[in-house]
Every structure is written in structure tokens, then in C-alpha cells.
N, C-alpha and C positions, 0 to 999 in steps of 0.2 A: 088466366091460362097457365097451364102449368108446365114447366119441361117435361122432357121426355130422359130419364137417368138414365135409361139403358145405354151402354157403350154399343156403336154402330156393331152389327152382328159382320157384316162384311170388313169390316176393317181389322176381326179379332181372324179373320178366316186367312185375309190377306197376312198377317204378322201371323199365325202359324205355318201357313204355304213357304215363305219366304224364307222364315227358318230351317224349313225343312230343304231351301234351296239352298242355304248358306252352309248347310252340313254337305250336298253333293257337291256343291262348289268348290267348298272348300278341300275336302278329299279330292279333286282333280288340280286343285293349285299345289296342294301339296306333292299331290305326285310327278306337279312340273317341273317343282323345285328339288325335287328329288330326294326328300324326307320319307319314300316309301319305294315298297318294291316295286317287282310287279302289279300294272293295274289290275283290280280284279273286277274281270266281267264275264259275268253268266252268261250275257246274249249279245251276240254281234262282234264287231274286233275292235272293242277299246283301243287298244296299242298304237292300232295303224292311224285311228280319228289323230289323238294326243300325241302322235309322231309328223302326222303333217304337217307343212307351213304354213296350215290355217287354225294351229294352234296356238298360235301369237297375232298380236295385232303389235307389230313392229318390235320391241323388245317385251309386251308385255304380255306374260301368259292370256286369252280366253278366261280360263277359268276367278282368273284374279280380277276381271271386270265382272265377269260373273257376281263374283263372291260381292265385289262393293256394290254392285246394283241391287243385291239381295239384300244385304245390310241397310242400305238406304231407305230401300223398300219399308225392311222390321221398324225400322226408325220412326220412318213416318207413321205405319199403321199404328206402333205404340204409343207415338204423340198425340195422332187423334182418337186414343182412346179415353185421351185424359177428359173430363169435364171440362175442364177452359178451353179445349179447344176442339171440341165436338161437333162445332158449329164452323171452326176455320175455313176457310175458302181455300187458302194456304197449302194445307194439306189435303183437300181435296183436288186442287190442281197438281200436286206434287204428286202421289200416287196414278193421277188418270196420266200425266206425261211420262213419268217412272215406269210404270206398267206399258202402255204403248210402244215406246220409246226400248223396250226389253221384249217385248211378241215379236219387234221388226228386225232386231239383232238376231233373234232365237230362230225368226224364219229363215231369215237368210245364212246362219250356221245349219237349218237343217237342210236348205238345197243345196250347201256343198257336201254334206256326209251323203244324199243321195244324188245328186249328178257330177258330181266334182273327186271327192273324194273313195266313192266306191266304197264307203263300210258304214257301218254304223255304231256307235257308243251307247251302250244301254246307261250310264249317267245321266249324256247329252238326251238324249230321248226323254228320261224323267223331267229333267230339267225346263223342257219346252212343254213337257205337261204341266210339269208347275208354273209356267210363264202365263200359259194359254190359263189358267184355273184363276191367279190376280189377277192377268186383266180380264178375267169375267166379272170377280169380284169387287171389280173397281171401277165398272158401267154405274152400281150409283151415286159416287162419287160425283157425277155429270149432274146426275138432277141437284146436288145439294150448291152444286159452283152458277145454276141456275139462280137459287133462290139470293133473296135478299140478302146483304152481309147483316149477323147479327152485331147490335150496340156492342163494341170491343173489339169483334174478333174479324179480323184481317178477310 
């Protein structure tokens, strides 16, 4: 029996998603830290989201968990892009808690933009489409942490 070479299709989907979260992220860390000017959003009132006290989780911007959750995220999906560990369990469980684990943050940031804070961020919006998009992509993640560990790989 032969492997299967192809790199999991889902996991090139998740590390491009994730990228594309670490560029909004990171443009809203930035502008926490105040490397930019005015935020710029086309739809909704940026300002007032990124000016509330639920812009931080204690001294630490949102956006800068954000940004390392996404980064983790990339990490992982590009580890298990590799051939050695295509079959890891490892990252299969890393990715299905990662993702999880970032849909339940990203919910709970979006019912305070709508019942808490009364505005909405078109960043933070992208941002929980991209949330909601990995952990779609990372349901088969589930069936591979099912199967048998292969000879080697954790």
C-alpha cells in the first residue's frame, strides 16, 4: 500500500486563512500600539470597537492574542504540511484545540461588539469569518486524531 503524497488540502486552506488573519491582526495590534494613524474602516465604527476596555485583556492588546493565535495556527498547518508529519496526531490535535479554542474567543468578542459595546469593527468581523472558515477546516483534523498513530509519528 502506498502513501498518499499529497499535502492535506485542508491544512494548506487553514495556513493560508490564518495568514490572512495574521495581516488583520496584525494591522489592529499595530494600531494599538500606535505605529498608525487613524484606523481605517469602511464599514461600522472601528474606533469606538479598539477604544473600548474590551480591547485589552488586562494589559494585553486583543489584537496581539489575536495575532499569536494566528501565528500558531500558520505554524501548525505548515508543520503538518510536511511529509513527516502528515500523519502526526500532534497536530492534528493542535489545530482542532487552536481553532476551537479561537471560534469561542471570536464568539464571545462578537456578542460584546453587538450587545455590549454597540458598534461593530469591519477587521473584527473579517477576522471571526476567518475563525469560523479554520475551524471548518479543521473538522478533519477529528477523523485523522481517530485513526491509528502511524509507526513514528506521535
Amino acid at each position: 500500500m502506498t502513501a498518499d503524497l499529497r499535502p492535506p488540502a485542508n491544512r494548506m486552506a487553514i495556513a493560508l486563512l490564518s495568514l490572512a488573519g495574521a495581516f488583520v491582526a496584525f494591522y489592529l495590534f499595530a494600531h494599538a500600539l500606535g505605529w498608525t494613524g487613524p484606523i481605517v474602516c469602511g464599514v461600522g465604527d472601528c474606533a469606538t470597537v479598539q477604544a473600548s476596555s474590551y480591547a485589552k485583556v488586562g494589559p494585553i492588546p486583543v489584537a496581539a492574542i489575536g495575532l499569536a493565535g494566528y501565528m500558531f495556527l500558520l505554524g501548525m498547518a505548515l508543520l503538518g504540511l510536511q511529509p513527516a508529519y502528515a500523519a502526526s496526531r500532534v497536530v492534528s490535535g493542535a489545530l482542532v484545540a487552536a481553532s476551537s479554542v479561537a471560534l469561542a474567543f471570536s464568539a464571545y468578542l462578537t456578542y460584546l461588539e453587538a450587545a455590549v459595546i454597540h458598534a461593530w469593527c469591519q477587521w473584527c468581523v473579517v477576522s471571526a469569518i476567518l475563525v469560523v472558515l479554520i475551524f471548518l477546516f479543521s473538522l478533519p483534523e477529528v477523523g485523522r486524531l481517530r485513526q491509528s498513530p502511524a509507526r513514528g509519528h506521535p
